[in-house]
C-alpha positions as CSV (number, residue, x, y, z in Angstrom):
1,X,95.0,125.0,12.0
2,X,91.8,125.2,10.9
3,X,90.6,122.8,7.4
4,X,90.1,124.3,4.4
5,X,85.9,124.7,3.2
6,X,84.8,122.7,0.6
7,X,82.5,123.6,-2.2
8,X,80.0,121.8,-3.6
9,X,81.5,121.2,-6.6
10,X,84.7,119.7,-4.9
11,X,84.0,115.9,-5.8
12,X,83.4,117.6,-9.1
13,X,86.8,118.9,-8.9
14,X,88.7,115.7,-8.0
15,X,87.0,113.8,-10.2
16,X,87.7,115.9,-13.1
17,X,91.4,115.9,-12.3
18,X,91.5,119.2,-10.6
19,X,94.8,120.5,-8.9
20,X,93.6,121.8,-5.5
21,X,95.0,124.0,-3.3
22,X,94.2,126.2,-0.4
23,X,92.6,129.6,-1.3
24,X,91.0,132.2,1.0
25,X,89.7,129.3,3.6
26,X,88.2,127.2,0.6
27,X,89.7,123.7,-1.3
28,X,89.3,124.8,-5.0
29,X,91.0,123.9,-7.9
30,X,94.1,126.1,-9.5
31,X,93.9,123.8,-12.8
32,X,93.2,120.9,-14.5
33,X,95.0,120.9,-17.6
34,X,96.8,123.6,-17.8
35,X,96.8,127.5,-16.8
36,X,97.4,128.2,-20.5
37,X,95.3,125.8,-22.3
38,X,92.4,126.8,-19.7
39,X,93.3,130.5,-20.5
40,X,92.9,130.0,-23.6
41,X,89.6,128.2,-24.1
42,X,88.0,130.5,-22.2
43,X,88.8,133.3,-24.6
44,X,87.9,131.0,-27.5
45,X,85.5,129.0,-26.1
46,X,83.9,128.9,-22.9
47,X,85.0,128.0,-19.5
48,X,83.2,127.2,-16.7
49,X,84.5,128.5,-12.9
50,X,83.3,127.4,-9.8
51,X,83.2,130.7,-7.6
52,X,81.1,129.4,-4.6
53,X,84.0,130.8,-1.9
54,X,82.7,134.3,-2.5
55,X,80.6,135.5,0.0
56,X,76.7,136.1,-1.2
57,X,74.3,138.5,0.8
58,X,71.0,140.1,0.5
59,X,70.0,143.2,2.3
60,X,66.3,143.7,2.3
61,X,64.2,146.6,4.2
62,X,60.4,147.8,3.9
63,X,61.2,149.4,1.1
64,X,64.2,149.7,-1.8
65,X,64.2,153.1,-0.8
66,X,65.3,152.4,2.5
67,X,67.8,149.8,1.0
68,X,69.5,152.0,-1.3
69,X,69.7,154.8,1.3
70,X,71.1,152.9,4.3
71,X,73.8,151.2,1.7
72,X,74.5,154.2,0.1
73,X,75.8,155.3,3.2
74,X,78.3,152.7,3.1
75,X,78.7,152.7,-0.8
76,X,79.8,155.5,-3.0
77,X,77.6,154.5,-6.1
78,X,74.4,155.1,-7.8
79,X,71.7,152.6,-5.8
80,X,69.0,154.4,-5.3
81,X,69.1,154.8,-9.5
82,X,69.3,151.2,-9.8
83,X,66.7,149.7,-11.8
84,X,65.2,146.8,-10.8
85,X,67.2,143.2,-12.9
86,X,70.4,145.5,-13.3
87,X,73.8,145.0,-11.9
88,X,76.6,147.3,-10.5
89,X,79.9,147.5,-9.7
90,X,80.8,149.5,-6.0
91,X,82.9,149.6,-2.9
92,X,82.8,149.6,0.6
93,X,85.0,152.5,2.2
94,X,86.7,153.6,4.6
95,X,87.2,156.6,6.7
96,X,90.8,157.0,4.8
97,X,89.2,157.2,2.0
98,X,90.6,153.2,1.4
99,X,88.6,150.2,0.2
100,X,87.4,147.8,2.6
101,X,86.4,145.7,-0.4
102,X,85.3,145.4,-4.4
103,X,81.4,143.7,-4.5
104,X,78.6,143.2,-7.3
105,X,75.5,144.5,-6.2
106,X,72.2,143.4,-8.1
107,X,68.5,145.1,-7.4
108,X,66.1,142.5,-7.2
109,X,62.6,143.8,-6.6
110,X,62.8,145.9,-3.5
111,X,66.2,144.0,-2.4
112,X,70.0,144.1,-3.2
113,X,71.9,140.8,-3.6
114,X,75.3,141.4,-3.3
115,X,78.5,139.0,-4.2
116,X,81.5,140.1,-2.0
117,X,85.6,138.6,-2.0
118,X,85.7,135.5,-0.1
119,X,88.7,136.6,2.1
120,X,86.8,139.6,3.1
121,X,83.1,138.7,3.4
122,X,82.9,137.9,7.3
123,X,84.3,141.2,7.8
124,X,82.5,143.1,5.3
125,X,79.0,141.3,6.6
126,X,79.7,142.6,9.9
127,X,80.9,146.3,9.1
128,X,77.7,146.9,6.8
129,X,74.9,145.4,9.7
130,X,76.6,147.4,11.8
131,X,75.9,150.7,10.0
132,X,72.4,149.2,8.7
133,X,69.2,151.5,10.5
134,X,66.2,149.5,12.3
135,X,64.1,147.7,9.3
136,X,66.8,147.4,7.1
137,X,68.8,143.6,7.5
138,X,71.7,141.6,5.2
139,X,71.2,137.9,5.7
140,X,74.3,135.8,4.6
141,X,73.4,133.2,1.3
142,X,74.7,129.8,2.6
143,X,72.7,127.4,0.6
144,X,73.8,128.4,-2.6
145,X,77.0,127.6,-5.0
146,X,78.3,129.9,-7.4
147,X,79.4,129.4,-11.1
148,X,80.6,131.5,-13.9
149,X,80.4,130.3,-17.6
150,X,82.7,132.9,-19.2
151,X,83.6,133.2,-23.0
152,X,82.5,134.1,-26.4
153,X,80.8,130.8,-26.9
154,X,78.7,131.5,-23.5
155,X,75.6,132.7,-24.4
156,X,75.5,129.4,-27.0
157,X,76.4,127.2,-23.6
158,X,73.7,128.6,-21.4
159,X,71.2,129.3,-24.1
160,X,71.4,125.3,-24.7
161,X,69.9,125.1,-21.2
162,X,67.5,128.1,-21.4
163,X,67.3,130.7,-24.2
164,X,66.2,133.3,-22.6
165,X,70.4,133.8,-21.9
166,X,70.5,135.4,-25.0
167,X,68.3,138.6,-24.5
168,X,70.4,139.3,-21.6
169,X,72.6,142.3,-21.6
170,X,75.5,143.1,-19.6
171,X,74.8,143.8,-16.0
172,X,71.7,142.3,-16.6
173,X,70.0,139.4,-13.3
174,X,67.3,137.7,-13.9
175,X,65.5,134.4,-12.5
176,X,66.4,131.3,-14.8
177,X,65.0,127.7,-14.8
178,X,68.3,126.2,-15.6
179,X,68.6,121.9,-14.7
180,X,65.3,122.1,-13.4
181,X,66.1,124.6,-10.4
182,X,65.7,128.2,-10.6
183,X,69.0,130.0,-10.5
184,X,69.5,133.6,-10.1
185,X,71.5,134.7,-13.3
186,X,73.7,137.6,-14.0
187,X,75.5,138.5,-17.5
188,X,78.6,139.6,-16.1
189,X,82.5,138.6,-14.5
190,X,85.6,138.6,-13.6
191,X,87.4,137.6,-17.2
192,X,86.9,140.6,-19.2
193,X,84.3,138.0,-21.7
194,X,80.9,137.7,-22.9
195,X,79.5,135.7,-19.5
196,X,77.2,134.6,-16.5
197,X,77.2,134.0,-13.0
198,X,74.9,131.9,-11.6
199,X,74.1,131.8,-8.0
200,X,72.5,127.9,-7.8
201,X,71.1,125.7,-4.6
202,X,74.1,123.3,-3.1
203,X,72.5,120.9,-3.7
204,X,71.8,121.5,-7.7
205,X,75.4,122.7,-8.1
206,X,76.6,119.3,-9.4
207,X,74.1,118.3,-12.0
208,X,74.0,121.9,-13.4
209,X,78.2,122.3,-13.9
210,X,77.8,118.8,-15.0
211,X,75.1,120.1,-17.8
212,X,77.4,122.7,-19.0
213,X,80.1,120.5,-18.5
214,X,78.5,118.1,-21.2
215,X,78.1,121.0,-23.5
216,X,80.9,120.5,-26.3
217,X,82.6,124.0,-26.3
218,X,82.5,123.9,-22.3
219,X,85.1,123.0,-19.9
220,X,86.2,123.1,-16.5
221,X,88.5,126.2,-15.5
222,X,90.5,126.7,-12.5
223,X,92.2,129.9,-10.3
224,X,95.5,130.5,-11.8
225,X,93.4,131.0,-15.1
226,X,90.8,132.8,-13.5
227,X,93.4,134.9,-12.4
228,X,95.9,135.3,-15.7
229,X,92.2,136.0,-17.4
230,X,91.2,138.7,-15.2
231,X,95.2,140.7,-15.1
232,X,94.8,141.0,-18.7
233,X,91.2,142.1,-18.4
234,X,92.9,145.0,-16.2
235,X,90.5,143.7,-13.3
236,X,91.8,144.4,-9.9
237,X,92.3,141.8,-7.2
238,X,91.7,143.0,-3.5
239,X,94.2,142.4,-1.5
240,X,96.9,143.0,-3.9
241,X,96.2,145.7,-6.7
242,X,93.3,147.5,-4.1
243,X,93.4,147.1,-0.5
244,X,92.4,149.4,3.0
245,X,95.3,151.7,2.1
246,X,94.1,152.3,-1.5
247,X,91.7,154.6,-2.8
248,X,89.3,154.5,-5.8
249,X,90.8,157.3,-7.6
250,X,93.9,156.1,-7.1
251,X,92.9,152.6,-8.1
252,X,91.2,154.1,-11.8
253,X,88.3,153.4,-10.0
254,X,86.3,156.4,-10.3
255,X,84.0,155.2,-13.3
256,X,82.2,153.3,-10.5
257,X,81.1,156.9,-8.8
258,X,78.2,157.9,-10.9
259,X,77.5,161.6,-10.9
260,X,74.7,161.7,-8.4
261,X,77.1,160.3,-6.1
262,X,80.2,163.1,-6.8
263,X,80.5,166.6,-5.0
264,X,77.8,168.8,-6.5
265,X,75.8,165.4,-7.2
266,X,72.1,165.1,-5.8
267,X,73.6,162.4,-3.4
268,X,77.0,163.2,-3.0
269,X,79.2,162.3,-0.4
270,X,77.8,160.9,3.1
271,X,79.8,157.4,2.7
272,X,83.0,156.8,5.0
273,X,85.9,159.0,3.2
274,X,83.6,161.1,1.0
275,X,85.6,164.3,2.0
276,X,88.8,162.7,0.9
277,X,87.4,161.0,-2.4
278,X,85.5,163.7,-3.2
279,X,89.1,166.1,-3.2
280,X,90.4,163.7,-5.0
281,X,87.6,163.6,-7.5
282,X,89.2,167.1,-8.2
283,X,92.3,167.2,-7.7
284,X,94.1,163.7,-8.4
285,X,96.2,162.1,-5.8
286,X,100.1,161.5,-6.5
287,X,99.7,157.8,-7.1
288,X,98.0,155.8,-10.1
289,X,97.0,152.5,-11.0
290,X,98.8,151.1,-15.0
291,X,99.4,148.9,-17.1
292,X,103.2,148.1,-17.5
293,X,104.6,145.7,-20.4
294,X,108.3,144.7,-19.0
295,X,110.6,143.7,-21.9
296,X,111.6,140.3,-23.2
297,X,110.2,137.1,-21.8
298,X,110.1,137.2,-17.7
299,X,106.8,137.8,-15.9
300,X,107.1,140.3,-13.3
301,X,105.5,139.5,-10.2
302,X,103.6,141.4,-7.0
303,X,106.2,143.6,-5.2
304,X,108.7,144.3,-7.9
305,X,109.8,148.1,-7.2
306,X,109.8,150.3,-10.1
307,X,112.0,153.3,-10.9
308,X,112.5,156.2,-12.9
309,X,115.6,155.3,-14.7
310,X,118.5,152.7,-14.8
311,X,120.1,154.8,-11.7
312,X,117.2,156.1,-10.0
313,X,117.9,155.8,-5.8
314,X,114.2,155.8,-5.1
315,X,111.3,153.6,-6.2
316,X,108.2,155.5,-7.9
317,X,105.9,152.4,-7.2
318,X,105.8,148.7,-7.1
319,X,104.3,145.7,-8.7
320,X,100.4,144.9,-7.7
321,X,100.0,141.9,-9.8
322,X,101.6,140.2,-12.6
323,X,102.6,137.6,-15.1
324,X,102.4,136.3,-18.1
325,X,99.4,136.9,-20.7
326,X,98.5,134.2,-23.1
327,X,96.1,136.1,-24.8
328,X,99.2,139.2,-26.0
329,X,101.8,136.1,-25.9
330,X,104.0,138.3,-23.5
331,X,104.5,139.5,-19.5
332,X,102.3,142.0,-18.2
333,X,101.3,143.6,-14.6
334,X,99.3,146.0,-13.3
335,X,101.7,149.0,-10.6
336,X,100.7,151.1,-8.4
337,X,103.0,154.4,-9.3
338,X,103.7,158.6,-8.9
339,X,101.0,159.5,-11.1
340,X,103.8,162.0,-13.2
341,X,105.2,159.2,-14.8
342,X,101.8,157.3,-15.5
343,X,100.8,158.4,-19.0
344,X,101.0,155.8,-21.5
345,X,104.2,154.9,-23.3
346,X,106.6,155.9,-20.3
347,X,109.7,154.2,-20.4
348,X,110.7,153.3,-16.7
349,X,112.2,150.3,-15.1
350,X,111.6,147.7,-12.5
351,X,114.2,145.9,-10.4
352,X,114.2,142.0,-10.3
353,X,116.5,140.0,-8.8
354,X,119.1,142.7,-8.4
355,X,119.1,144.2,-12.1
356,X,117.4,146.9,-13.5
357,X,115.2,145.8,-16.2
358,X,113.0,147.9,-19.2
359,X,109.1,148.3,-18.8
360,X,106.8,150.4,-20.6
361,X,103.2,152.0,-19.1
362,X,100.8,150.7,-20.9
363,X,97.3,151.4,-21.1
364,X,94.5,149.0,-19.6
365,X,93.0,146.7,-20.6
366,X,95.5,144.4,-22.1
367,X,92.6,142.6,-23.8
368,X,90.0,144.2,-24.8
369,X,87.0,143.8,-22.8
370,X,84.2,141.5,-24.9
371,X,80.5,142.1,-23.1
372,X,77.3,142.3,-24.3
373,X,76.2,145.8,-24.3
């Protein structure tokens, strides 16, 4: 069997008293104090994640034109409209209509950086320079870590190390001297809070977590936070709440299609599974992604059926992700259901462990979302 991938930050890790596990190919930490202590400072405070499995890219052409358009064709969002130091949120496709995979994508100048899921970024670099036209070319990032500094007291952290953090908005990349290196920033996450990511050099990855480290309201976060932070933020995890089979407008995904991009738009269709998106765009497909709250004290996790009624014979959906929330002090999980019982306040129930137990739809998020506008 192959050895797990290290990070840069993995001494780091260790020597900070990190828990560390195997996760998508990488050694990386799933705590170091605590899941809910670490949950919990990064809502209050800030917390500082060391995301350097995901997979980092830049496609570059003669033009951002010819960018946009050749990605575009892969991509069913607004990149030809992106202005240059702004971020979006998109998908690769698939002929289904399914997601191949969830990425950030970043204009900068006549270039698109984009930050893609660790399990899927081999695949995903090979399906899009596949599709790319002559000129246009993605070179992998492997001389760079990645960090996010998530919280309210964020902007405070980072501002500490350069100011200019503060006039950033949401989605917003810039360059930033941070440490003495130049780091390319984005406000933005995976937590649902204020935040950055910060794409840094290996070899400056150490003394700049070490930085923020140093900062009072700062400390070190790891996965099963990162992922407890992100269910309650309503964020979807590929693999589990989105996958091949799943597709954006089942997912509550369809924010992420501007209108250029939607049948009638300037741009519309001409990804992989446009026909079937677009019909669905219209006419909305018999499943749906919600919120459910299950009652009393037991987290409900991934693959928990869900049902009608007490004596329903048929499942209407199962469990994508779940657990329990610090934040709301109570279970909560994200299903994948018949879209007829999906409005909120629906009384259904989920079977675990043989009994037929009391959940309630709920609306997303569970936390309400805390960026900079």
């Amino acid at each position: 069997m192959d050895e797990n991938r290290k990070t840069p930050l993995f001494d780091l890790h260790v020597a900070l008293g990190g828990k560390i596990v195997g996760f998508a190919g990488y050694d990386l930490p799933v705590q170091y104090t605590g899941v809910l202590p670490e949950h919990l400072h990064t809502r209050t405070k800030a917390g500082l994640f060391d995301v350097s499995h995901m997979g980092q890219c830049v496609v570059a052409g003669p033009s951002y034109a010819a960018v946009a358009q050749a990605l575009e064709s892969l991509i069913p969002v607004d990149i030809a409209g992106l202005a240059d130091g702004r971020q979006r949120y998109g998908f690769l496709t698939n002929d289904a209509g399914g997601i191949r995979d969830d990425l950030m994508l970043a204009r900068r100048g006549d270039s698109v950086f984009m930050v893609v899921n660790a399990a899927c970024k081999a695949a995903d670099i090979a399906h899009i320079r596949a599709h790319l036209p002559d000129g246009v070319t993605l070179t992998e990032v492997t001389d760079r870590a990645l960090l996010a500094l998530q919280g309210p007291l964020a902007e405070d952290a980072l501002a500490t190390l350069n100011p200019a953090a503060r006039a950033m908005r949401f989605m917003d990349v810039i360059d930033m001297e941070l440490a003495g290196v130049t780091c390319w920033v984005s406000r933005s996450g995976y937590t649902g809070e204020d935040g950055y990511e910060i794409s840094v050099p290996d070899a400056q990855a150490e003394p700049l977590a070490v930085a923020l480290l140093d900062l009072p309201d700062v400390a070190p976060i790891g996965l099963g936070a990162r992922d407890s932070l992100r269910l309650e933020a309503g964020l979807c995890l590929y693999g589990h709440d989105i996958d091949d089979t799943t597709t954006p407008v089942a997912a509550g995904l369809t924010w992420a299609i501007q209108k250029v991009r939607r049948p009638g738009g300037a741009r519309a269709g001409g990804y992989p599974g446009a026909n079937i998106i677009g019909a669905e765009l219209a006419d909305a497909p018999a499943t749906a992604r919600v919120g459910l709250l299950p009652d009393g004290r037991a987290p409900m996790r991934e693959g928990v059926e869900i049902f009608a009624d007490a004596d329903a014979q048929t499942p209407i959906g199962r469990i994508t992700s779940g657990g329990f929330g610090p934040t709301v002090q109570r279970p909560v999980a994200m299903a994948l259901i018949d879209r007829g019982f999906a409005a909120p306040g629906t009384a259904l129930c989920a079977e675990l462990r043989g009994k037929r137990l009391p959940v309630t739809v709920a609306a997303l998020p569970f936390t309400p979302a805390n960026f900079k506008r």
